[in-house]
N, C-alpha and C positions, 0 to 999 in steps of 0.2 A: 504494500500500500504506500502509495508518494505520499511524504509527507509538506503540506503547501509551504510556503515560502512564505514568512510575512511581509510586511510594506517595507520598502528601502528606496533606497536611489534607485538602485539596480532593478526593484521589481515596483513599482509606484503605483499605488492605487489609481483607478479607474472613478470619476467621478460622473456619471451619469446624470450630467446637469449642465444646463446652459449659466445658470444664476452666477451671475455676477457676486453677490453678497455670500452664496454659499462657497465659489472662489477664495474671497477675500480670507474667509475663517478659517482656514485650511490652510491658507498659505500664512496665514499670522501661527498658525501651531506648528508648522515647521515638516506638515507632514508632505511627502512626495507625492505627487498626483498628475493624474492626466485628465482632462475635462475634453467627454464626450456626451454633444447633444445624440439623446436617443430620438428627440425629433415626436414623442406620445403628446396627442391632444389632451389637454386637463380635462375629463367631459365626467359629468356625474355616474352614478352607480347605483342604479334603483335601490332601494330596500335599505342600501347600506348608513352603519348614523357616520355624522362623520369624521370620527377616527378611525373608522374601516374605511370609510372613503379614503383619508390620504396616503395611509398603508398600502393601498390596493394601486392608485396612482404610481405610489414607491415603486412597488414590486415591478409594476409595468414597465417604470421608465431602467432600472436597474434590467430586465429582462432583454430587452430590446438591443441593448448591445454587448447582453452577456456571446451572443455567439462571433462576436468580435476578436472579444478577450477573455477565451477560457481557460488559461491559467492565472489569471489577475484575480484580485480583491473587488470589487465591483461597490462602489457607494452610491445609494439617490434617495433625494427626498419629497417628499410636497408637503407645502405648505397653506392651510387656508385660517378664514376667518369665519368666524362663526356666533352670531348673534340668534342668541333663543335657538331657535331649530333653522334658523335661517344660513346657508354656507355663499361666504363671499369669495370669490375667486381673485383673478385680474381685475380691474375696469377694461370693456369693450373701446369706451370711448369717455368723452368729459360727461355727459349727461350720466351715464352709467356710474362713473366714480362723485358725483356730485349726490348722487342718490344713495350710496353707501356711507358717502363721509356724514350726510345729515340724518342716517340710520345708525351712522356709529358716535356719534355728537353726543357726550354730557351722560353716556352709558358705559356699562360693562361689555366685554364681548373677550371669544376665548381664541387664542390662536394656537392651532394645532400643526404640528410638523410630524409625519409619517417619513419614518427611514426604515430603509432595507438595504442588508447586506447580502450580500453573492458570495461565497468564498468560490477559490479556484476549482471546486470539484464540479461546480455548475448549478450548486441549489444555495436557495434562500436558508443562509443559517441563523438570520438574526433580522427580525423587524418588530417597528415598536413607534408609538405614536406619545409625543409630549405635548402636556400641556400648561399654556400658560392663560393666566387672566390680566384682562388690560383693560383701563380706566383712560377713557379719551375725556376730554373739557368738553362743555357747552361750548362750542363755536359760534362766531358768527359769518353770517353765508357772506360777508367780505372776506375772512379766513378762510374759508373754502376756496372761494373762489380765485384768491389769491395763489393758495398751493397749488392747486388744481392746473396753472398760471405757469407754476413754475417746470412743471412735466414729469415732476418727480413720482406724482401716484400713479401712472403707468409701468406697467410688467411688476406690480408689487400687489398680493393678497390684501385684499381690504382696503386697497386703495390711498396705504400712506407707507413710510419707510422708516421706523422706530430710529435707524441710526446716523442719519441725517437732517434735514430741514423737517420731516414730521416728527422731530421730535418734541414740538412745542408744544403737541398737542395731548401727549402722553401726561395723564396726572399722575398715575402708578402704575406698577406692574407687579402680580403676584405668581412668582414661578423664574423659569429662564429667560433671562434676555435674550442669549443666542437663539434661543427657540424663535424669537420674534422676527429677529432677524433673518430665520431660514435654517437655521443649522445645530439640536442642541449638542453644545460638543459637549457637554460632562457625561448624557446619557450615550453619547456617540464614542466617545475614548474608550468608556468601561465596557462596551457592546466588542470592540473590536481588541481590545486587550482578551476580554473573556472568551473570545470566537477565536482568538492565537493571529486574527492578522496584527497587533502589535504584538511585542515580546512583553513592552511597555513602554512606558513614557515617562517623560519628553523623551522623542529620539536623538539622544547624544551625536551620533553622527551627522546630524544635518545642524551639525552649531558646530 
């Protein structure tokens, strides 16, 4: 039986994502990676609530280019927003994110992030959904529409960016930040230490 190879230079995880912001976290922890769009449409999941929802997203987008790279470590995740039973995606356009950001105004809402891992033998050894709760301000529709202004709620769930200019609008957060962000690395590090793609961490050799 081969035994896999964890992440290094030499063998770099597979990032199964386009996100920018999930980029960013990855390469702030020093781990080795390659980011490939798997190119899956975010589209709902009858029946499913939704933290099966962005698991299932997960699994698909990690699936898509598992036959690419099947001896690698395969990473991906989705990330949505979720008021009441309601699930926020992207915004389509401004009127769509103008309708979220005054559905998420002066309320609670949860933002969930679904990851899946691949390891090298070609199945799912590790998936798992975090969540966090997030308290936005009472806005005013000149704050909207200013943001909305600046383009930044586009290709972002719910229609703002916790770790830039919508940060203003953030009053609290109870959970992960990085989860907001796209990426929770604490449930994500210990997932992949415990699965053997790290040995552990931090990886010495990339410092």
């Amino acid at each position: 039986m081969m035994i896999p190879h964890p992440i290094s230079k030499d063998n770099p995880l597979v990032l199964a994502s386009s996100s920018t912001r999930r980029k960013e976290l990855l390469a702030q922890l020093g781990i080795p990676f390659e980011p490939v769009d798997g190119g899956i449409e975010e589209t709902a999941f009858g029946g499913l609530s939704p933290a099966e929802l962005a698991c299932q997203v997960a699994v698909q987008k990690a699936e898509s280019v598992g036959h690419r790279y099947p001896q690698r470590w395969i990473l991906s995740a989705d990330t949505i927003v979720v008021l009441k039973r309601r699930v926020f995606g992207k915004p389509r356009d401004a009127r769509e994110c103008r309708e979220m950001l005054l559905s998420l105004s002066g309320r609670n809402h949860r933002v969930i992030t679904g990851f899946c891992i691949i390891g090298p033998c070609g199945i799912t050894v590790h998936r798992e959904a975090v969540h966090t709760r997030v308290k936005v301000k009472k806005m005013s529709q000149g704050e909207i529409e200013a943001y909305i202004k600046t383009g930044e709620p586009f290709g972002k769930a719910g229609g703002y960016a916790i770790q830039a200019i919508g940060s203003f609008m953030i009053e609290r957060i109870t959970g992960s930040y990085t989860n907001v962000v796209g990426l929770p690395v604490y449930e994500v590090i210990n997932s992949m230490i415990t699965c053997g793609a790290l040995r552990g961490f931090p990886l010495m050799e990339v410092f």
